[in-house]
C-alpha positions in Angstrom: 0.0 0.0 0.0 1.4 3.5 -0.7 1.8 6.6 1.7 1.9 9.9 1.3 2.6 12.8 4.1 -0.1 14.8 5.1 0.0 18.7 6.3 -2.4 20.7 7.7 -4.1 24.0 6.9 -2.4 25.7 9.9 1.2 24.1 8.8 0.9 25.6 5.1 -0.4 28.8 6.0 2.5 29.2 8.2 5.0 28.3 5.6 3.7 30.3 3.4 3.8 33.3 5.4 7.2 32.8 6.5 8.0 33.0 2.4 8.5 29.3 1.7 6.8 28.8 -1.5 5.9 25.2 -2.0 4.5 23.4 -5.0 0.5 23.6 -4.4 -1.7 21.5 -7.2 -5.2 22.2 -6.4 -8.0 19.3 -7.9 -10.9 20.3 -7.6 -13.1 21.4 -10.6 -13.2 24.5 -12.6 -16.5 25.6 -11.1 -15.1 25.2 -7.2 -11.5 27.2 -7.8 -13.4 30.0 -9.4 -14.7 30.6 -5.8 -11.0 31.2 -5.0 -8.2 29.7 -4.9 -4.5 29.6 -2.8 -2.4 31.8 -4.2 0.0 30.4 -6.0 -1.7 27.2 -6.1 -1.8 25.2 -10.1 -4.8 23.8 -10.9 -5.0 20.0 -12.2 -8.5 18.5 -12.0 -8.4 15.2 -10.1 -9.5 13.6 -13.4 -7.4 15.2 -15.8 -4.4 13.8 -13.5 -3.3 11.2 -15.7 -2.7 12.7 -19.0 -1.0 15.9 -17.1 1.7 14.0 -15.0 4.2 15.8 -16.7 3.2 19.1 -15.1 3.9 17.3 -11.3 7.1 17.8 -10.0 8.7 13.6 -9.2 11.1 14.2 -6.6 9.9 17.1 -5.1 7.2 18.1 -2.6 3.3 18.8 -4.0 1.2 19.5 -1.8 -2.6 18.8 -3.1 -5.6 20.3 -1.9 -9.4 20.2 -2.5 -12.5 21.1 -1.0 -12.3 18.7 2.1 -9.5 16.6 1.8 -10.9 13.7 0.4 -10.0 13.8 -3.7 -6.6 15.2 -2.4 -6.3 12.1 -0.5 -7.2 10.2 -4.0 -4.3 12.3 -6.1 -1.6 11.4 -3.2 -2.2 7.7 -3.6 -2.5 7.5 -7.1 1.3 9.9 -7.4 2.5 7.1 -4.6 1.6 4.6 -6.3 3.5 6.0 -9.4 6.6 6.8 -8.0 5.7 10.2 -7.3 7.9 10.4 -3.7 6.6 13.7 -2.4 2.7 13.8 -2.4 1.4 15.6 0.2 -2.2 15.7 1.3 -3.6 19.2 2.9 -6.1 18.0 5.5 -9.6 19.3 5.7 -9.3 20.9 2.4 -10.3 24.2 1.6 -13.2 24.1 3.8 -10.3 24.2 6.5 -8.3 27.1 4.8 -11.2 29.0 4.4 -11.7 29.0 8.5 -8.0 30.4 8.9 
């Protein structure tokens, strides 16, 4: 079975504002990022993953980040299972982020 880190809302949002610019690859679709997205923040759809893979960094950290966590989760075990060695899960989505 493959892993994948996880990081949460609070943990980003400190990174970020201490200047560290991490890779962010948000999934969710077209119609949810329109409401806003992190800045910075690429957007890959969840199900336009596979044919895009050459967009996502391999040996580097990517953090991923949807509305609640869940299809994040989804792109961070399908990248592990790929090789990808640096797929990180934001936990609780952007429903968390948008509580900050």
């Amino acid at each position: 079975m493959s892993t994948y880190e996880t990081t949460t809302v609070e943990q980003l949002k400190a990174r970020l504002d201490a200047g560290d610019a991490p890779y962010l690859i948000d999934v969710r679709e077209d119609e949810e990022v329109a409401a806003g997205m992190i800045p910075g923040a690429k957007h890959i759809r969840l199900g336009t993953l596979p044919e895009r893979l050459s967009e996502i960094p391999k040996d580097e950290e990517v953090i991923f980040i949807c509305r609640s966590g869940a299809r994040s989760a989804r792109a961070c075990e399908y990248l592990s299972e790929l090789g990808f060695g640096r797929a990180v899960n934001m936990v609780g989505g952007m429903l968390a982020w948008n509580e900050l």
